[in-house]
C-alpha angles and dihedrals in degrees: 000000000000118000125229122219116235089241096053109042095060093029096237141073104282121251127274105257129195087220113076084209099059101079083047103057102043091041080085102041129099113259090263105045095049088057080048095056090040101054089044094053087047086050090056096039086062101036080060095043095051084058095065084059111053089174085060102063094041089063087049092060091043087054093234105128132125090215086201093049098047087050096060096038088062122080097232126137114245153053112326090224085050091046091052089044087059091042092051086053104048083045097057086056090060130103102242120239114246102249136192135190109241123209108248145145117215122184137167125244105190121188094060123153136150109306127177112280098216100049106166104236098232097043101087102240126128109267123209131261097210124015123193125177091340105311113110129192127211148137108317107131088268131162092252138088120217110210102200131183137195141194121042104015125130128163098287084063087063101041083058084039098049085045098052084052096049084051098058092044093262116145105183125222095228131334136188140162134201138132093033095297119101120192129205117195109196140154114290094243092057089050098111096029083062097044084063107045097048091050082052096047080055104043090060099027105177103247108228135198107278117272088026119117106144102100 
């Protein structure tokens, strides 16, 4: 039996891999069956790396996952196209998390920026929209955007929201939730991306036992 060098069986230089073995394996290996092997290390690369993010792979289950942004939001060695391949697959192996629509209203206030956290009412000045450990943010011609929803949302809203946003590469400034309104401070430019994602948390809540809200 001939062997086939790794090169030339799949017509281009082979792909960096974290295990030393592997060029060395499917240097011996016909063309299909070294695509074979390297799509089911990547798949496994993956599969360990999602482990390191729990969140992750309960968005996964919810549904709620931007494959291409996850992909890219993982350290894993390999095409982006070929990383979200792996994570559609591992996904549809899944048990899906139970979901529901809450009924929310989410909305964007542009122009937010540090204010001071004990404004007197009837002084006139801005008051914040979400306030954490004494910093307060508020109308005050900034450079963030407060999404901020309202209706049915608890803590367990913000955990799926806080997720959705982890996935898409977000990192919000402050949040908080309480009294059926939840705020969302992030950069101006992500503004509209956030909006989205948190409609889109919302719209497919996990639904989780009663008294649990935790995440």
């Amino acid at each position: 039996m001939g062997s086939y060098s790794f090169r030339r069986a799949l017509g281009a230089k082979a792909p960096r891999s974290r295990n030393p073995i592997v060029p060395a394996v499917v240097a011996f290996m016909r063309p299909a069956a070294a695509l074979e092997h390297v799509h089911m290390s990547l798949a496994a690369e993956t599969r360990a790396e999602l482990d390191r993010h729990p969140f992750l792979v309960a968005a996964l289950r919810a549904g709620v996952v931007n494959y291409t942004a996850a992909a890219r939001f993982l350290e894993v060695d390999g095409e982006t196209d070929a990383i979200a391949t792996a994570l559609r697959r591992y996904a549809d192996e899944l048990p899906a998390h139970e979901t529901e629509s809450r009924d929310v209203r989410v909305r964007m206030e542009s122009g937010i920026g540090p204010v001071d956290s004990g404004v007197d009412r009837d002084s006139g000045d801005p008051e914040p929209v979400v306030t954490v450990g004494g910093t307060g943010f508020g109308p005050s011609d900034g450079d963030r955007t407060a999404i901020v929803a309202t209706g049915a949302v608890d803590t367990a809203a913000l955990a799926d929201a806080l997720e959705r946003l982890a996935v898409e590469g977000i990192v919000p400034e402050a949040a908080g939730v309480a009294e059926g309104t939840m705020t969302l401070v992030v950069d101006r430019l992500e503004g509209a991306n956030a909006v989205r994602a948190v409609e889109d948390a919302l719209d497919r809540s996990r639904v989780r036992p009663e008294g649990d809200e935790s995440g």
